[in-house]
C-alpha positions in Angstrom: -0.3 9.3 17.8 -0.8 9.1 14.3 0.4 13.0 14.2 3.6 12.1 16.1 4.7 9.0 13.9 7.4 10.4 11.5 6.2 10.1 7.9 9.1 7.8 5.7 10.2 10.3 2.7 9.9 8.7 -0.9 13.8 8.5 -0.9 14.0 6.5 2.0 12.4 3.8 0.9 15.3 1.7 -1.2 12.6 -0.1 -3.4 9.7 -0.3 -5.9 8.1 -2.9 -3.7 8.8 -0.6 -0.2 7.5 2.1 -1.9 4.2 0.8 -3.6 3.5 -0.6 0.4 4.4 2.7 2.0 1.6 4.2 -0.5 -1.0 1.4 0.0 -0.5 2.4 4.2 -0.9 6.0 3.7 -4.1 5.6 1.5 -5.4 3.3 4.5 -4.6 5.8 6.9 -6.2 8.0 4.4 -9.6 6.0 4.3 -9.5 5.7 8.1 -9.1 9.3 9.2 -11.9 10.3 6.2 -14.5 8.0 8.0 -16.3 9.4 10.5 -16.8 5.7 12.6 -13.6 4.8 12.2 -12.5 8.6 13.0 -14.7 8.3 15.8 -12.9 5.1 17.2 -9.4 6.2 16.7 -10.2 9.0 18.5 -11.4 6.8 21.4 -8.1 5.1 21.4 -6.3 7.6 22.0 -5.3 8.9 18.8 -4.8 12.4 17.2 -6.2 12.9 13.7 -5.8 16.7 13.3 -2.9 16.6 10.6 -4.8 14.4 7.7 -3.0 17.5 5.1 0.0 16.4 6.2 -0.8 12.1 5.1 -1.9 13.7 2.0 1.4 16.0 1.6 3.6 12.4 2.1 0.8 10.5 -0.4 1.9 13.4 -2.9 5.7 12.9 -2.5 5.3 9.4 -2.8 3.7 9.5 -6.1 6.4 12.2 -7.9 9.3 9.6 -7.0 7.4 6.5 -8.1 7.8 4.2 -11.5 5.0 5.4 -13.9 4.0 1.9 -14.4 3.8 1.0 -11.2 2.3 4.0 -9.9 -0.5 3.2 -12.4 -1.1 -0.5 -11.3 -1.3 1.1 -8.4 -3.8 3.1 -8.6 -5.9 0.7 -11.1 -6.0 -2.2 -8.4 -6.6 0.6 -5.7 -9.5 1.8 -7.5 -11.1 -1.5 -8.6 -10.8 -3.4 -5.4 -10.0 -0.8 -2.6 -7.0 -2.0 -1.6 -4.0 -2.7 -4.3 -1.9 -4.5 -2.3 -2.0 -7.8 -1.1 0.3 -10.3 1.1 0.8 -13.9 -0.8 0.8 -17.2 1.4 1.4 -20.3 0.6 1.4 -19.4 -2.8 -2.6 -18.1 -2.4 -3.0 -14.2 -3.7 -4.6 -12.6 -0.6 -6.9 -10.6 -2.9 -8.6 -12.8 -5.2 -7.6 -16.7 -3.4 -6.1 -17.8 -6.3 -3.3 -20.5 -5.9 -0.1 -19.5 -7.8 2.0 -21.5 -9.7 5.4 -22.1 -8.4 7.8 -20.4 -11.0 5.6 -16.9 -9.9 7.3 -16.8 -6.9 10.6 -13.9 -7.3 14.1 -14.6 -6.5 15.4 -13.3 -3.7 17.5 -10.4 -5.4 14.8 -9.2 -7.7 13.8 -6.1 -7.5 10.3 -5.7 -10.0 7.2 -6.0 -8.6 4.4 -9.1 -9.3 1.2 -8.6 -10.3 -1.5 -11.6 -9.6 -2.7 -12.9 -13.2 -6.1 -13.4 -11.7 -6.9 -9.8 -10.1 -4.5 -7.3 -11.0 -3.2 -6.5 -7.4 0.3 -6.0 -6.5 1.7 -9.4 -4.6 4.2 -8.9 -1.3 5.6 -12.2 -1.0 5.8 -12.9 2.3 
């Protein structure tokens, strides 16, 4: 199943903040397939994990089209914590369980991406 699902292209996703959370998926998807226990249950499931080269190919188009500053926090939250991006709620960063203030929540129309103060990891408000 995870051969069949269609891959989004780095064009398709309209945002900074869509495409730093497409790239956080595929490197989970990544980390899954590359695990032989979690391969191992996947494949129990039901699912189809020959086409890991073609997660990697999408992983590589998303990184060409992304901000260089971005693409960077990215990858210095990814490799510090494991996983770079985190959900926020109720003002609390998912990553580190810090409260935030109040004026660190975005308006509705912006379209930058937050970084938590405390850990470095991206913030999707949610």
């Amino acid at each position: 199943m995870i051969a069949e699902a269609p891959i989004a292209r780095p064009e398709e996703t309209g945002s900074p903040m869509a495409a730093v959370v497409l790239l956080g998926d595929l490197d989970a998807l990544i980390r899954e397939v590359g695990n032989p226990a979690c391969r191992a249950r996947l494949r129990k499931l039901g699912f189809e994990l020959e086409e890991s080269a073609r997660l990697a190919a999408a992983r590589g188009r998303m990184i060409e089209v992304m901000e260089r500053r971005w693409l960077l926090a990215y990858e210095r939250a990814f490799h510090r914590y494991g996983r770079a991006v985190v959900p926020v709620r109720d003002r609390v960063c998912s990553g580190c369980f810090v409260t935030l203030p109040t004026v660190a929540r975005p308006r509705a129309a912006a379209q930058t991406l937050h970084v938590c103060q405390s850990c470095g990891r991206i913030l999707y408000w949610t």
